[in-house]
C-alpha positions as a Markdown table, in Angstrom:
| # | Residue | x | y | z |
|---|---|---|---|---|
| 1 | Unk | 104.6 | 61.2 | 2.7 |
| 2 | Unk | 104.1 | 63.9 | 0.1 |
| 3 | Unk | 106.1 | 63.4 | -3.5 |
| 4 | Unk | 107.6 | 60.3 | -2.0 |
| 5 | Unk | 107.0 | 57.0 | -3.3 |
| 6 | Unk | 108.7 | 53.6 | -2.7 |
| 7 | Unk | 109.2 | 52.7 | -6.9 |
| 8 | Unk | 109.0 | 48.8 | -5.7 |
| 9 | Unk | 108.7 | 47.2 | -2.2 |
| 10 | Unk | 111.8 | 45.0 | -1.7 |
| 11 | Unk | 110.7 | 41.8 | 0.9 |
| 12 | Unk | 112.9 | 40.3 | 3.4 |
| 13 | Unk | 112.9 | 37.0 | 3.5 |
| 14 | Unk | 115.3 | 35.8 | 6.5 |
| 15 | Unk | 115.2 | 33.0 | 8.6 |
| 16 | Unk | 111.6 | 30.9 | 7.4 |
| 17 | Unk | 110.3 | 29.7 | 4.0 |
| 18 | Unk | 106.3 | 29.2 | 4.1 |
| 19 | Unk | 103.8 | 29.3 | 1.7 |
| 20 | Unk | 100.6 | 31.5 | 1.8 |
| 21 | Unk | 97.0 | 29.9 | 2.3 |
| 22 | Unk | 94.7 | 30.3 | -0.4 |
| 23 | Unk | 92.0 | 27.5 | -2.3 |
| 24 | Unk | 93.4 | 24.1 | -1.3 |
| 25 | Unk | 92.8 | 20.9 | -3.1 |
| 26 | Unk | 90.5 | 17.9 | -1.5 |
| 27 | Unk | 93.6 | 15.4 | -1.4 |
| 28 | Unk | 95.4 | 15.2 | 2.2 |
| 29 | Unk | 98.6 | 13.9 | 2.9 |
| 30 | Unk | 99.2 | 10.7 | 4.3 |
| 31 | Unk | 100.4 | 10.0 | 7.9 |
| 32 | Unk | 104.0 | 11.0 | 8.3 |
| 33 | Unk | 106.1 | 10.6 | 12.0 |
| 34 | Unk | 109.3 | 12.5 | 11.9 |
| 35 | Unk | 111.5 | 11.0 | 14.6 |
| 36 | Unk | 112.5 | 13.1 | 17.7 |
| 37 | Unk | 116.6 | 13.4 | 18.0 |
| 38 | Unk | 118.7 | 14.9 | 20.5 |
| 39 | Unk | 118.2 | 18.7 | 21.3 |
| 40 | Unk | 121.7 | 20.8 | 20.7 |
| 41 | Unk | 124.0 | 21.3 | 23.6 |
| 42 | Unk | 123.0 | 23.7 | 26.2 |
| 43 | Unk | 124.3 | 27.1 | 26.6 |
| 44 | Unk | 126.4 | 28.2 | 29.6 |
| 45 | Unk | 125.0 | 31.3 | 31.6 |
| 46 | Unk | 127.7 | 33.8 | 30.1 |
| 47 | Unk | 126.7 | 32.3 | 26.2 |
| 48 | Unk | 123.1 | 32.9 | 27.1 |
| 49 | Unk | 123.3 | 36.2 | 28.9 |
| 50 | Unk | 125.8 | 37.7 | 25.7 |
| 51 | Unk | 123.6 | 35.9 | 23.0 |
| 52 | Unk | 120.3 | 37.3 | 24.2 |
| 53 | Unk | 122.4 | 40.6 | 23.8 |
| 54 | Unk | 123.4 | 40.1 | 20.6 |
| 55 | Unk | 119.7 | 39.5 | 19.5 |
| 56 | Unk | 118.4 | 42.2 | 20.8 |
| 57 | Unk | 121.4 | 44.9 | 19.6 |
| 58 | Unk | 121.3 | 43.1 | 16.0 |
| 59 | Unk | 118.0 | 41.3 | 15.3 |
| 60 | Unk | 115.5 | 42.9 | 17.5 |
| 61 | Unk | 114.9 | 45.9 | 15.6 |
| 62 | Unk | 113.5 | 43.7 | 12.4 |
| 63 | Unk | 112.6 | 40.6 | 13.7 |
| 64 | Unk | 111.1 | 42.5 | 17.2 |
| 65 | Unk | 112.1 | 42.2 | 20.7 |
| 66 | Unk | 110.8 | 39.3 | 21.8 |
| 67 | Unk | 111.2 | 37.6 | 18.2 |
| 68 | Unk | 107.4 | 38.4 | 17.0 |
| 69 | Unk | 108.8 | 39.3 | 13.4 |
| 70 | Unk | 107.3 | 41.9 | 11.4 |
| 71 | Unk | 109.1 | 45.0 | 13.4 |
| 72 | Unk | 110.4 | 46.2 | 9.8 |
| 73 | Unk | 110.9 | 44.7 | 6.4 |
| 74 | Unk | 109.3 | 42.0 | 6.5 |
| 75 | Unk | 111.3 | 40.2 | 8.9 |
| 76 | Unk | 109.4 | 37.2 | 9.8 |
| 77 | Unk | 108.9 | 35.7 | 13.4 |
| 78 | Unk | 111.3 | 33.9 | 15.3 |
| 79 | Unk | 109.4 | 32.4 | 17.2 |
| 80 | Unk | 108.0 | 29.2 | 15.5 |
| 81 | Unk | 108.5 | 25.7 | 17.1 |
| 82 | Unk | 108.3 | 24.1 | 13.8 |
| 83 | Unk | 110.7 | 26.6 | 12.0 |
| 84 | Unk | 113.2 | 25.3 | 15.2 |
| 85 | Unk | 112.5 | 21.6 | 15.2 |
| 86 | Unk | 113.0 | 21.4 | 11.1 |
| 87 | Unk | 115.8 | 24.3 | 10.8 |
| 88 | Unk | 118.8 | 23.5 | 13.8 |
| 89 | Unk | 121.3 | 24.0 | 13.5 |
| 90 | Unk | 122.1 | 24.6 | 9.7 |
| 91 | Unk | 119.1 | 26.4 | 7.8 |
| 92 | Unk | 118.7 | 28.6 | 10.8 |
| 93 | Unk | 122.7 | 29.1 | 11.1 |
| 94 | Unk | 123.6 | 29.6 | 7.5 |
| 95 | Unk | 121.0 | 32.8 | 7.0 |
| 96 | Unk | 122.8 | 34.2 | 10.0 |
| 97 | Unk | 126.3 | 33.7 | 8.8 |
| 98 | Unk | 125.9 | 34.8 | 5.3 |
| 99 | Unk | 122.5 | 36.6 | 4.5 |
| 100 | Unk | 120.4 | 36.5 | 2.1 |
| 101 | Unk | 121.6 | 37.9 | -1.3 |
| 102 | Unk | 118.8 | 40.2 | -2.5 |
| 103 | Unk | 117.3 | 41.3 | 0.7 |
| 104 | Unk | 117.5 | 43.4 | 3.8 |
| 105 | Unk | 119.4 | 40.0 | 5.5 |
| 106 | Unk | 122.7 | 40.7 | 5.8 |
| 107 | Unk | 125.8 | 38.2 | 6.9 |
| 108 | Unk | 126.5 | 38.5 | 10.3 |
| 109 | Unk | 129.8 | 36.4 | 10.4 |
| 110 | Unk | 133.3 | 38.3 | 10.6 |
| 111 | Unk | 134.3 | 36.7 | 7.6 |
| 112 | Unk | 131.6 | 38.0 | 5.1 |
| 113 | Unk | 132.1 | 41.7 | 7.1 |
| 114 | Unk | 130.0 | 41.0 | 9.9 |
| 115 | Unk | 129.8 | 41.8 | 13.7 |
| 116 | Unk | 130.0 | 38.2 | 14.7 |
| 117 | Unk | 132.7 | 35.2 | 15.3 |
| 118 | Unk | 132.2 | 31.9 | 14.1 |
| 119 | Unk | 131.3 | 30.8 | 17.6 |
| 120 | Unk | 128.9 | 33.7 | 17.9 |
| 121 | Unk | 126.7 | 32.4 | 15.1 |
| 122 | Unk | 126.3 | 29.1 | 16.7 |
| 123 | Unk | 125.4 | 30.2 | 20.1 |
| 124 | Unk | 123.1 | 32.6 | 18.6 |
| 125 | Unk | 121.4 | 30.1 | 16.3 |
| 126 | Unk | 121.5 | 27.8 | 20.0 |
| 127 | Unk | 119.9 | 30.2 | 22.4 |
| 128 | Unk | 117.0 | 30.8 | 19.4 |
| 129 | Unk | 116.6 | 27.2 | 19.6 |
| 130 | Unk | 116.2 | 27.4 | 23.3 |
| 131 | Unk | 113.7 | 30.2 | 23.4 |
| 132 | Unk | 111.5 | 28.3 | 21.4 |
| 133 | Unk | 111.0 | 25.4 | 23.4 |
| 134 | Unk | 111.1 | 22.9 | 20.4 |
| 135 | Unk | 112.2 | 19.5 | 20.2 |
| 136 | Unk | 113.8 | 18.8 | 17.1 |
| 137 | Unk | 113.0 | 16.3 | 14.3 |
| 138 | Unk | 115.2 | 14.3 | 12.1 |
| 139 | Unk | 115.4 | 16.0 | 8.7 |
| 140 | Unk | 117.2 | 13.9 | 6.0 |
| 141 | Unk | 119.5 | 15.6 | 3.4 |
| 142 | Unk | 118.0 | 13.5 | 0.7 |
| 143 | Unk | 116.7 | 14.6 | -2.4 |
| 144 | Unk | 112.3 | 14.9 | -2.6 |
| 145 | Unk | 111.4 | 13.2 | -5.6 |
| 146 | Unk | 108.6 | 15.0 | -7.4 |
| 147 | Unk | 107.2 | 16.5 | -10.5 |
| 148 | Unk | 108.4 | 19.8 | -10.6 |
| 149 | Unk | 105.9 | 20.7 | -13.6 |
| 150 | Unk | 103.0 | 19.9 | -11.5 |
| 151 | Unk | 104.7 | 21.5 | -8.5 |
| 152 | Unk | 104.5 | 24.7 | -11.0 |
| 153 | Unk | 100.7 | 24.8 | -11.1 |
| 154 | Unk | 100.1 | 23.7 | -7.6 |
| 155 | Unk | 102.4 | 27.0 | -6.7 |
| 156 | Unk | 100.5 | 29.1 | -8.9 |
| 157 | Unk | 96.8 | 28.4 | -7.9 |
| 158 | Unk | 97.6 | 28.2 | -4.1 |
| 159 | Unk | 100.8 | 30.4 | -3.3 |
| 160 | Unk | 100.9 | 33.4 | -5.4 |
| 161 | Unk | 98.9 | 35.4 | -3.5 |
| 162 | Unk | 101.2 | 36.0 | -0.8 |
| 163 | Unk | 104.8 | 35.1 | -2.1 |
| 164 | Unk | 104.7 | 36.1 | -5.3 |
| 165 | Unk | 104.3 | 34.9 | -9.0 |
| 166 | Unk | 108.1 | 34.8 | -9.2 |
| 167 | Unk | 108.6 | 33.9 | -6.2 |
| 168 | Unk | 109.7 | 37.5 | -4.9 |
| 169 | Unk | 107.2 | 38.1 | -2.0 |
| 170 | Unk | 104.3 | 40.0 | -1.3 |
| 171 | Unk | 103.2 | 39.8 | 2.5 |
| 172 | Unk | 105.6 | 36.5 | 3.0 |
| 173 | Unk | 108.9 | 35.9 | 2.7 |
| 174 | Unk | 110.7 | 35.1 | -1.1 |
| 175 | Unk | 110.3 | 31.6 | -1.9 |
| 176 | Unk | 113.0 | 32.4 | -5.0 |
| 177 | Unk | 115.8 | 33.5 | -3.1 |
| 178 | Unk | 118.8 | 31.9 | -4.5 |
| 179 | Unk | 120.9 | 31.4 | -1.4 |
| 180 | Unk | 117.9 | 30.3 | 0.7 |
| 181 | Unk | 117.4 | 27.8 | -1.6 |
| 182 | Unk | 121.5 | 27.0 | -1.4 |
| 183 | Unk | 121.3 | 26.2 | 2.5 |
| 184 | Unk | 118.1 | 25.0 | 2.9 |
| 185 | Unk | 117.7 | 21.0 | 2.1 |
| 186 | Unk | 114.4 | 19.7 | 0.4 |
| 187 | Unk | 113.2 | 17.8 | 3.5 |
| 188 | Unk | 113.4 | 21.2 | 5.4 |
| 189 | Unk | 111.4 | 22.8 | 2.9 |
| 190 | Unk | 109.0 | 19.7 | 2.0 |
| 191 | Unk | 108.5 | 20.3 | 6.2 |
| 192 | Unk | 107.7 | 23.7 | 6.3 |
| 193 | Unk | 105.2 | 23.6 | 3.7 |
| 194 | Unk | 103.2 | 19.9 | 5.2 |
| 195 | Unk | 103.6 | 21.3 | 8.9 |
| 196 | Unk | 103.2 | 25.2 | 8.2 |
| 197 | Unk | 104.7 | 27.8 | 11.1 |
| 198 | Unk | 103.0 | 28.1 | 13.8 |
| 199 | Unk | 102.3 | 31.5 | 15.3 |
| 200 | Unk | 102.7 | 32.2 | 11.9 |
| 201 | Unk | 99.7 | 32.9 | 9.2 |
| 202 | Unk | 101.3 | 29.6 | 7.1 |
| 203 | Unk | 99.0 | 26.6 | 7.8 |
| 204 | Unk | 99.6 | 23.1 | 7.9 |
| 205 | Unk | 99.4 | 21.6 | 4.2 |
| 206 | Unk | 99.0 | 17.9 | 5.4 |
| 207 | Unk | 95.2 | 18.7 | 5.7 |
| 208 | Unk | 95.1 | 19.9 | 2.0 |
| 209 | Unk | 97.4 | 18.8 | -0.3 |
| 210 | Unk | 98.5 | 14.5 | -0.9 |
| 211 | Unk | 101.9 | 14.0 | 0.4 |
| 212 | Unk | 102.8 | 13.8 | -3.8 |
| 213 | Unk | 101.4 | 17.4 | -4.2 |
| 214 | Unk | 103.6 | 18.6 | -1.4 |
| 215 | Unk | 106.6 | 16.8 | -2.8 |
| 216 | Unk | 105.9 | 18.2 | -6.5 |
| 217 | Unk | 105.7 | 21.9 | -4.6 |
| 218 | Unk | 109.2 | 20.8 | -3.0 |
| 219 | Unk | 110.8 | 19.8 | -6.4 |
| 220 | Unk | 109.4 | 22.9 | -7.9 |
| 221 | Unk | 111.1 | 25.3 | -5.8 |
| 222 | Unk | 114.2 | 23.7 | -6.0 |
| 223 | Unk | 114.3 | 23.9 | -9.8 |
| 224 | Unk | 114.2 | 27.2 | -8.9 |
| 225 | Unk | 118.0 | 27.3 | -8.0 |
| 226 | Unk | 119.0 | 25.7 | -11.3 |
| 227 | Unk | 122.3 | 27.2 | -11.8 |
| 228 | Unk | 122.8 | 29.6 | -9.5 |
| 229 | Unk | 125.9 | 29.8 | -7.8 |
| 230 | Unk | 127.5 | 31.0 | -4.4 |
| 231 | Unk | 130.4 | 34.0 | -5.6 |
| 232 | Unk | 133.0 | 34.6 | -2.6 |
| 233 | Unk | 133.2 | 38.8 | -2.6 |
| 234 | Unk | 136.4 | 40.4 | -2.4 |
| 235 | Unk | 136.0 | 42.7 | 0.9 |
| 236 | Unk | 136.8 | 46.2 | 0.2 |
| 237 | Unk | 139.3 | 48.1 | 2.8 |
| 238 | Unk | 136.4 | 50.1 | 5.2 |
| 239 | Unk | 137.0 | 53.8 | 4.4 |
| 240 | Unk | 139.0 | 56.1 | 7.5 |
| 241 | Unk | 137.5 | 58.5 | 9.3 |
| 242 | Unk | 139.4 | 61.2 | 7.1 |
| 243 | Unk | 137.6 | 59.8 | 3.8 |
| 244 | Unk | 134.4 | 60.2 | 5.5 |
| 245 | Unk | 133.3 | 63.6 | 3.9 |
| 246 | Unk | 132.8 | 63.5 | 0.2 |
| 247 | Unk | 133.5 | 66.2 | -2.2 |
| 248 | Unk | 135.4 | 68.0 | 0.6 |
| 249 | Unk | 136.0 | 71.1 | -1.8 |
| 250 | Unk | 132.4 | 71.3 | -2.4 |
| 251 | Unk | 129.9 | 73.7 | -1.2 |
| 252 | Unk | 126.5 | 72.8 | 1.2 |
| 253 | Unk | 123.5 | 70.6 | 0.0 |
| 254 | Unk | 120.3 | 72.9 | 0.7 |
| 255 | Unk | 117.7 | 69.8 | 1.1 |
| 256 | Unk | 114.3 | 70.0 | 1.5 |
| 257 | Unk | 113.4 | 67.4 | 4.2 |
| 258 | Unk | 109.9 | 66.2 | 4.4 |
| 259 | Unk | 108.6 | 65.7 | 8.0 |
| 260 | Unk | 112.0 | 67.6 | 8.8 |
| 261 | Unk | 113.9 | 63.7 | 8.3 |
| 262 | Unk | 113.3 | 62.4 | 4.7 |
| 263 | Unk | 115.8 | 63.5 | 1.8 |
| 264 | Unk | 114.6 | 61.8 | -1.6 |
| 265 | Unk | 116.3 | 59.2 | -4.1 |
| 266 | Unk | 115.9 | 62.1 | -7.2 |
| 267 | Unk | 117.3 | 65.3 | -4.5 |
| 268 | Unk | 120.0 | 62.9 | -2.9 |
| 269 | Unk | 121.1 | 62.0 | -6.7 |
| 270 | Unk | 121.3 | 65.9 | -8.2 |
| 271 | Unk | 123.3 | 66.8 | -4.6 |
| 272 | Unk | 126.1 | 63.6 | -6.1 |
| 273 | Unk | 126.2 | 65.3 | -9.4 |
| 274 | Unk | 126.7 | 68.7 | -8.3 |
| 275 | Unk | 129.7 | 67.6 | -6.1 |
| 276 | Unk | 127.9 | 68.8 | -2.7 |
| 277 | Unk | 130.1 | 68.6 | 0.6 |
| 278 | Unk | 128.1 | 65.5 | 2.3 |
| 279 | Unk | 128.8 | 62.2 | 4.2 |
| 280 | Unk | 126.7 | 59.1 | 3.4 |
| 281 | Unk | 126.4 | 56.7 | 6.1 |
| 282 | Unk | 125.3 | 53.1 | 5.1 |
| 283 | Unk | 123.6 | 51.9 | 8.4 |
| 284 | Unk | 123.2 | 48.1 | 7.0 |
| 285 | Unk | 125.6 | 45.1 | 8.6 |
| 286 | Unk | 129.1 | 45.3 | 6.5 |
| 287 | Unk | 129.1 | 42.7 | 5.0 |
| 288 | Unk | 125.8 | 44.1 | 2.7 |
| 289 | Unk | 127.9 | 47.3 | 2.0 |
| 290 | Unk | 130.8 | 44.9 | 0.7 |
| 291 | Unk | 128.2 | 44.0 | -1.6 |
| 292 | Unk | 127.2 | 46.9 | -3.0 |
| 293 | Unk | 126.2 | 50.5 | -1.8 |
| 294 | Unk | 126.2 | 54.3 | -2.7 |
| 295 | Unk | 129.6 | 55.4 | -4.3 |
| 296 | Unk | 131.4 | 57.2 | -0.9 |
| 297 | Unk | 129.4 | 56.0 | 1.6 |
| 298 | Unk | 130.8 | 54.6 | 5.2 |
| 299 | Unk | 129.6 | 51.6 | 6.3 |
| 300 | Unk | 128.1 | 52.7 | 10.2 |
| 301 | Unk | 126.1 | 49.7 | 11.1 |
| 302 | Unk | 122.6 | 50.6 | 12.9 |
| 303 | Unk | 124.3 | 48.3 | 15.9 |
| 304 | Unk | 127.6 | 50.5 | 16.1 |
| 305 | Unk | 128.4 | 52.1 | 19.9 |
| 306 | Unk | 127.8 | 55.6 | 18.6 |
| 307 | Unk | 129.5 | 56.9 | 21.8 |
| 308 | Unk | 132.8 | 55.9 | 20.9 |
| 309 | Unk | 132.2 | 56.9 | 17.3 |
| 310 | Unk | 131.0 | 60.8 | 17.0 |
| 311 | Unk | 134.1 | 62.3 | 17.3 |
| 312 | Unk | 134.8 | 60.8 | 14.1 |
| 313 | Unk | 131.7 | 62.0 | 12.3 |
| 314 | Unk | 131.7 | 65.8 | 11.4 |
| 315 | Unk | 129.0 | 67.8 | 13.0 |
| 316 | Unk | 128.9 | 71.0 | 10.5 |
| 317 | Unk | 128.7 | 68.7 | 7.4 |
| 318 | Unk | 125.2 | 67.1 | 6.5 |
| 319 | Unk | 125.1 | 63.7 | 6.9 |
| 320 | Unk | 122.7 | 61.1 | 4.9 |
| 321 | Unk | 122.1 | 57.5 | 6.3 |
| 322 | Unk | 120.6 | 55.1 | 4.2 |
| 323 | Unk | 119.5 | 50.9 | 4.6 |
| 324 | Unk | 117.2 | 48.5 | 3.0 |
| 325 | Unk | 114.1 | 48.3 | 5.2 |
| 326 | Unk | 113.9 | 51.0 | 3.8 |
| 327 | Unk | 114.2 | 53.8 | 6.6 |
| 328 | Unk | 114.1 | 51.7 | 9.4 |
| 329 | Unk | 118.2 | 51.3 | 10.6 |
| 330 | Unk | 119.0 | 54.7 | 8.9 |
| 331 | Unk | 116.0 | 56.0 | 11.0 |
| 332 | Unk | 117.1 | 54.7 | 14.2 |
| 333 | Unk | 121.2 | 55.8 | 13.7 |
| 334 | Unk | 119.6 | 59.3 | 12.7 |
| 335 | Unk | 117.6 | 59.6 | 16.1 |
| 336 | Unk | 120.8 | 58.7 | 18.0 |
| 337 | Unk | 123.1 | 61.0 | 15.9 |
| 338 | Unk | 120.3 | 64.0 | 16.7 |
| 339 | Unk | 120.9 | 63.0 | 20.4 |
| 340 | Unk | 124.5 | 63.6 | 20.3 |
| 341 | Unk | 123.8 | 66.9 | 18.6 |
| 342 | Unk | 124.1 | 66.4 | 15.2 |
| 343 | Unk | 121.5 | 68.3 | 13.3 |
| 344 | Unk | 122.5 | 68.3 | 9.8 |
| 345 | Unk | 120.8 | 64.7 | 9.2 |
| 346 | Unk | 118.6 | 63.0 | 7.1 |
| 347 | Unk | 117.4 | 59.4 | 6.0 |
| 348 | Unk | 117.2 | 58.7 | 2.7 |
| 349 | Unk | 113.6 | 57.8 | 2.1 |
| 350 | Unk | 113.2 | 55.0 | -0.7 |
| 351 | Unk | 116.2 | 53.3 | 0.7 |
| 352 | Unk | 119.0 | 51.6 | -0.8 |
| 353 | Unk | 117.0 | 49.2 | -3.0 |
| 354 | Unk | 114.6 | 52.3 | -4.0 |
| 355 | Unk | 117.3 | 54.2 | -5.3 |
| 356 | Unk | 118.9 | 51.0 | -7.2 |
| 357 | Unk | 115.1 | 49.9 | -8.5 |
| 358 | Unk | 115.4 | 53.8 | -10.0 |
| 359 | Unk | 118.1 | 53.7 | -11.7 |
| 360 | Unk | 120.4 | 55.1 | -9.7 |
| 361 | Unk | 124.2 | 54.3 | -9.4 |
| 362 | Unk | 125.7 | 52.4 | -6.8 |
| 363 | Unk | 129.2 | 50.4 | -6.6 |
| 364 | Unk | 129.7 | 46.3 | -6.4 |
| 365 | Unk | 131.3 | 44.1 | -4.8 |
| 366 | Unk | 134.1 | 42.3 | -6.9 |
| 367 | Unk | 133.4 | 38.4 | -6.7 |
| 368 | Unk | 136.6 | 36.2 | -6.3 |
């Protein structure tokens, strides 16, 4: 892409914890029989038919189509059986209600600024459920007794590779991510890790690590969340369409787009300081924009019905839509807006956490 460079790659980590393959020890786990319970209820025809919607108009373009993760950011698949016999309802509904803090996830629920009602959430977390043809297992809520300190070593010789050394991700979702760690219980996690995901490139741990290895892992990554605590934000009032422009008395930015599309972090920043004319158009779920974004930008979800939206949206001012994927939302609301004949448009290349990783200024949320 020219002078553009991504400062630091940001992983998603959304719906599945597993840990990456790498040299595994000679001890295997013991036998263990999870006991089958009752699936969830069923949906009716009209939950399935608007659920299925709702996946494709708000998950599909990360987590793919037909839920084979890895569209953009990361997102991982959706597919897994184990992921829905260990995870329903709650460590599959939470990450849909409220995110996760840190990443491209957003909240999806109403009342963290999402597109979503209450009921929405379940029946989406349902009809996932029921696309995966699982049968779900009785996890407890119990604590997993282990040695954390040993759990510390085992992570580092067999799991850095692919999630990090802190944690953070590399080519597999954030094991450190505080409010994964908040909904998910140990015996979900203590799961994941001795079953693995299938259709996913996380093995089964049974077959490598003893059942006190695995529980030692499990104790280690919830020492992880020591501390940490859930803050409530205080939403922000969305801004009107007549605060859309920003520094209406200003004159033009002149950018230089690579592949006629991509404005950069450092152009984007000098056009703020000089007080250029501009609108910013966060394409991310609200409730990520309560959070924190780019000082005057709109929050325009990548899910928005455009149609009824454009006469709100200036044609004859440029326009600069941003997310966290990095380019992927803002990409797709920038093809749409060229559609309707807007032609003053770019994305912002590095994305939202590109431009924070430089430096750059953006506004918070205030926590209640």
């Amino acid at each position: 892409m020219g002078k553009f460079s991504i400062a630091s790659s940001f992983l998603s980590v959304s719906f599945i914890i597993f840990f990456a393959v790498s040299a595994a020890p000679a001890a295997v786990a013991e036998d263990y029989e999870y006991r089958t319970i009752r699936s969830p209820r069923s949906l009716t025809a009209e939950e399935t038919r608007v659920a299925a919607d709702q996946y494709q108009r708000y998950c599909s373009l990360c987590h793919g189509a037909d839920r084979q993760g890895y569209a953009n950011d990361h997102a991982p698949s959706l597919r897994s059986k184990s992921l829905f016999r260990s995870g329903v309802p709650h460590e599959v509904l939470r990450p849909i209600q409220y995110g996760r803090e840190g990443t491209a996830m957003g909240g999806y629920l109403n009342e963290v600024g999402g597109p979503l009602t209450l009921d929405e959430t379940w029946n989406l977390t349902y009809w996932l459920f029921w696309q995966a043809d699982a049968r779900r297992v009785r996890i407890t809520k119990e604590l997993v007794r282990g040695d954390a300190g040993l759990g510390a070593a085992l992570y580092a010789e067999n799991c850095t590779d692919c999630h990090g050394a802190g944690g953070e991700g590399v080519n597999a979702p954030a094991l450190g991510n505080p409010s994964a760690l908040s909904h998910n219980s140990d015996e979900f996690i203590r799961y994941a890790i001795r079953e693995g995901r299938d259709g996913t490139p996380m093995e089964p741990w049974k077959d490598r690590l003893s059942s006190d290895d695995i529980d030692s892992l499990t104790a280690f990554l919830r020492s992880r969340a020591s501390g940490w605590e859930q803050s409530r934000v205080a939403l922000r009032e969305v801004p009107a369409p007549d605060q859309y422009v920003i520094n209406k008395g200003g004159t033009d930015p002149e950018f230089d787009l690579q592949d006629g599309l991509y404005v950069s972090s450092d152009d984007l920043l000098k056009a703020l300081t000089e007080k250029k004319r501009m609108v910013l158009l966060d394409t991310r779920v609200t409730s990520v924009w309560q959070r924190v974004h780019i000082e005057g930008a709109v929050p325009m979800p990548y899910y928005s019905d455009f149609d009824a939206i454009v006469d709100d949206l200036p044609k004859d001012v440029q326009i600069v839509a941003y997310c966290s994927c990095p380019r992927a939302a803002a990409d797709d609301v920038v093809r749409r807006l060229r559609r309707r004949g807007f032609t003053r448009t770019a994305t912002l290349y590095e994305g939202i956490f590109g431009w924070m990783n430089m430096g750059y200024p953006v506004i918070n949320g205030q926590s209640e």
